[in-house]
C-alpha positions as CSV (number, residue, x, y, z in Angstrom):
1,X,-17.8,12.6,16.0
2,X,-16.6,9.5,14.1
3,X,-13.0,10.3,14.1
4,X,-13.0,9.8,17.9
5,X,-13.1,6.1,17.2
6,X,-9.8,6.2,15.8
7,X,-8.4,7.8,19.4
8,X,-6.9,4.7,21.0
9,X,-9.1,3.3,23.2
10,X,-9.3,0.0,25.4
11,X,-12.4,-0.4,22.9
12,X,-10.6,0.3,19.8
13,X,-8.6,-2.6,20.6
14,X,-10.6,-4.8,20.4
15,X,-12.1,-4.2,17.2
16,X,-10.2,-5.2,13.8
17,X,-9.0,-2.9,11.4
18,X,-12.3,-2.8,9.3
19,X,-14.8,-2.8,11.7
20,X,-12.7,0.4,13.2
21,X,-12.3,2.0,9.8
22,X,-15.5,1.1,8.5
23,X,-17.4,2.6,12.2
24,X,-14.9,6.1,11.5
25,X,-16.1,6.5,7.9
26,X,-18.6,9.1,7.0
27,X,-21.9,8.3,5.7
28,X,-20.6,10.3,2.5
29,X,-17.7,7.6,2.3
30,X,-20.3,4.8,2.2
31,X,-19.0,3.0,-0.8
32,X,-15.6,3.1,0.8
33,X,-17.1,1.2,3.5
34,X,-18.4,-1.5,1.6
35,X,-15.4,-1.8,-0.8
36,X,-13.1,-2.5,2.4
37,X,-14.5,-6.0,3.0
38,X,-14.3,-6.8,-0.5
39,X,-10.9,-5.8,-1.1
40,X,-9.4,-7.2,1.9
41,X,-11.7,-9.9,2.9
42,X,-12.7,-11.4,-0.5
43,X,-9.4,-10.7,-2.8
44,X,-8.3,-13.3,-5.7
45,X,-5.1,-12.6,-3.3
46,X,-3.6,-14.7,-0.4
47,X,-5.0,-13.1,3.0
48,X,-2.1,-12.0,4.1
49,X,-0.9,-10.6,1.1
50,X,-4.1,-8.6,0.6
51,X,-3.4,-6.9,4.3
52,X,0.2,-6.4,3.6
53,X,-0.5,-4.8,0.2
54,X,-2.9,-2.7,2.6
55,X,0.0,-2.0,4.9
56,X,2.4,-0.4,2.4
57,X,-0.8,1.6,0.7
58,X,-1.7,3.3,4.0
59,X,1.9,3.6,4.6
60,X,1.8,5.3,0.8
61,X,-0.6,7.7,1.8
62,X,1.2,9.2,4.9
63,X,-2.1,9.2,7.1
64,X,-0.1,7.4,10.2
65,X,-3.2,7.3,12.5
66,X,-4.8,4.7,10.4
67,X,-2.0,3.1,9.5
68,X,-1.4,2.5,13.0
69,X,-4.7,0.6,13.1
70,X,-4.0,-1.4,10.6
71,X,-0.7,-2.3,12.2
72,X,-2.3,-2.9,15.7
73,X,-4.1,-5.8,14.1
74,X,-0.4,-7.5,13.4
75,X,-1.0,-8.4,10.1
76,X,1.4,-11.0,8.7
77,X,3.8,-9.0,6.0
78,X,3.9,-5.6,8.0
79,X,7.9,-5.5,8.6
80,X,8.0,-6.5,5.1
81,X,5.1,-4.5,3.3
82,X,6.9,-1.0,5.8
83,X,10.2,-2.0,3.7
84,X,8.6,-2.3,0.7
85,X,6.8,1.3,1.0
86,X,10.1,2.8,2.6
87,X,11.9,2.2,-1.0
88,X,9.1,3.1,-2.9
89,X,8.9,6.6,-0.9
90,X,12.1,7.2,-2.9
91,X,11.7,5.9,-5.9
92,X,8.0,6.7,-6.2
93,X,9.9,10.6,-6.8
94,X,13.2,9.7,-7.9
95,X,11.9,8.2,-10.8
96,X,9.2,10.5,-12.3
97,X,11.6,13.6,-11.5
98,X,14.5,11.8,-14.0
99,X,11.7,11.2,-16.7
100,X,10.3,14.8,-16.1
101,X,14.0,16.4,-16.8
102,X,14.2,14.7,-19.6
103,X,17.8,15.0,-19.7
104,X,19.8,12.4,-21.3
105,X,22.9,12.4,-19.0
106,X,21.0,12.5,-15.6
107,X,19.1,9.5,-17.5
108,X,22.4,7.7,-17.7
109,X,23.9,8.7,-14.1
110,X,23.2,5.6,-11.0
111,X,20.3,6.8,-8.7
112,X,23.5,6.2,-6.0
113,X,20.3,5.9,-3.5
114,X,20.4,2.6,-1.0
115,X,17.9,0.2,-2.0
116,X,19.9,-3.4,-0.1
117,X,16.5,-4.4,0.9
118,X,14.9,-4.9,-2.6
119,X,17.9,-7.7,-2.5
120,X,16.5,-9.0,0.5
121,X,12.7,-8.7,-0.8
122,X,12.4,-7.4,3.0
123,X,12.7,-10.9,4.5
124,X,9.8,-12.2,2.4
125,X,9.4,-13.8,-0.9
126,X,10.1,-11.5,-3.9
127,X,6.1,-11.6,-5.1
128,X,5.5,-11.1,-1.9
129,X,7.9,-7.9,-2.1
130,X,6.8,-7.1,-5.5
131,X,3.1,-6.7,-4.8
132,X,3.7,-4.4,-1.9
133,X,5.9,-2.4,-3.9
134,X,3.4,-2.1,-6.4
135,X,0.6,-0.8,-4.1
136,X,2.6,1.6,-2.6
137,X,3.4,2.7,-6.3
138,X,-0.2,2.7,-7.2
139,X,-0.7,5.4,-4.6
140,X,2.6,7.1,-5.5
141,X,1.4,7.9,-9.1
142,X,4.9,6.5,-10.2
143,X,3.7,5.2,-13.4
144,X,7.6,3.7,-14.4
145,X,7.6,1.4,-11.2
146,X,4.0,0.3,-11.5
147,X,4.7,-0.7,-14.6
148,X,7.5,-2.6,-13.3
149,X,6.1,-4.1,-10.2
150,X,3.4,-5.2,-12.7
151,X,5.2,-6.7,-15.3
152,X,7.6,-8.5,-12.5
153,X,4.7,-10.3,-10.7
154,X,3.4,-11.3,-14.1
155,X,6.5,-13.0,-14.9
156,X,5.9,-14.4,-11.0
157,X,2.4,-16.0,-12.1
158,X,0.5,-13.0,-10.6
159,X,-3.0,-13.5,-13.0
160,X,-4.7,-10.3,-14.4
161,X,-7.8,-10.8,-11.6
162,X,-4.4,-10.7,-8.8
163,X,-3.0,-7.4,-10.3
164,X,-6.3,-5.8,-10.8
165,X,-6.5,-6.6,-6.7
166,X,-3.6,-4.5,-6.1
167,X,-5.0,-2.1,-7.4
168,X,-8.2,-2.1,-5.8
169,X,-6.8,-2.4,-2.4
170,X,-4.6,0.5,-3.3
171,X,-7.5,2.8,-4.3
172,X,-9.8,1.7,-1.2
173,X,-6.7,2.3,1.1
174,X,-6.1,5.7,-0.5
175,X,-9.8,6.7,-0.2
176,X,-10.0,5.7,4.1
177,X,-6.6,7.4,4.1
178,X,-8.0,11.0,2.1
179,X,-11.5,10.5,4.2
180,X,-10.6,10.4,7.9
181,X,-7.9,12.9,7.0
182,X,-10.4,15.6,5.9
């Protein structure tokens, strides 16, 4: 069964993160597989940004066996890209359930909810911070702080090609995460 390769293994070690995921998908999930490369290995984004982004996705999603994968590889912003998804766990609800209220005074009331690390950008730079924040949004259907994550990394010289990357690493990440959970 192709889930097995996600059982750790000595194996499994040795293998990266897309050649595991990638061997693990379904021959339904085919364009899935081929998208993964191309998201992560041929973004308009920095490398390591690209696998972070993928980091606070898959943490998005809540399927920890393949973000555990992903992690095993080390990738460079993980601490940063789990902080990142952490706040936007919270926000990601708080948010849409003040807009869906609709109430004027709740509107006006502080979230009181800690969020020190967004001060911090989670130890790395605040694009950095931003785009992870924005692809753990994507996934978290918050539509007030995509918009904000993506209006912030434009004002950081993020191009159109760079956000539309976010994105796409945010979809592919959410389809391996649906897939192998199924």
């Amino acid at each position: 069964m192709a889930l097995s390769i996600l059982q750790p293994t000595t194996r499994r070690k040795e293998m990266s993160f897309i050649e595991t995921v990638k061997g693990a998908l379904p021959d339904y999930a085919k364009d899935t597989k081929l998208n993964l490369d191309a998201v992560l290995e041929r973004s308009t984004l920095d490398k390591d940004v690209a696998y972070g982004c993928a980091v606070a996705a898959l943490a998005a999603t809540g399927n920890g066996k393949v973000l555990s994968i992903m992690l095993a590889d080390g990738p460079a912003h993980a601490e940063s890209a789990m902080t990142a998804a952490s706040i936007m766990a919270q926000n990601n609800v708080w948010y849409p359930y003040v807009e869906m209220a609709d109430d004027e005074q709740l509107k006006g009331l502080p979230a009181q909810l800690r969020m020190n690390a967004i001060a911090s950008h989670g130890g790395t730079t605040k694009a950095n911070f931003e785009a992870f924040s924005l692809a753990a949004s994507i996934v978290g259907k918050c539509h007030f702080c995509v918009k904000a994550h993506y209006d912030t990394l434009k004002k950081e010289g993020y191009t159109v090609e760079q956000l539309r990357d976010i994105g796409r690493i945010a979809a592919v990440m959410n389809s391996v995460a649906k897939v192998l959970n199924s």
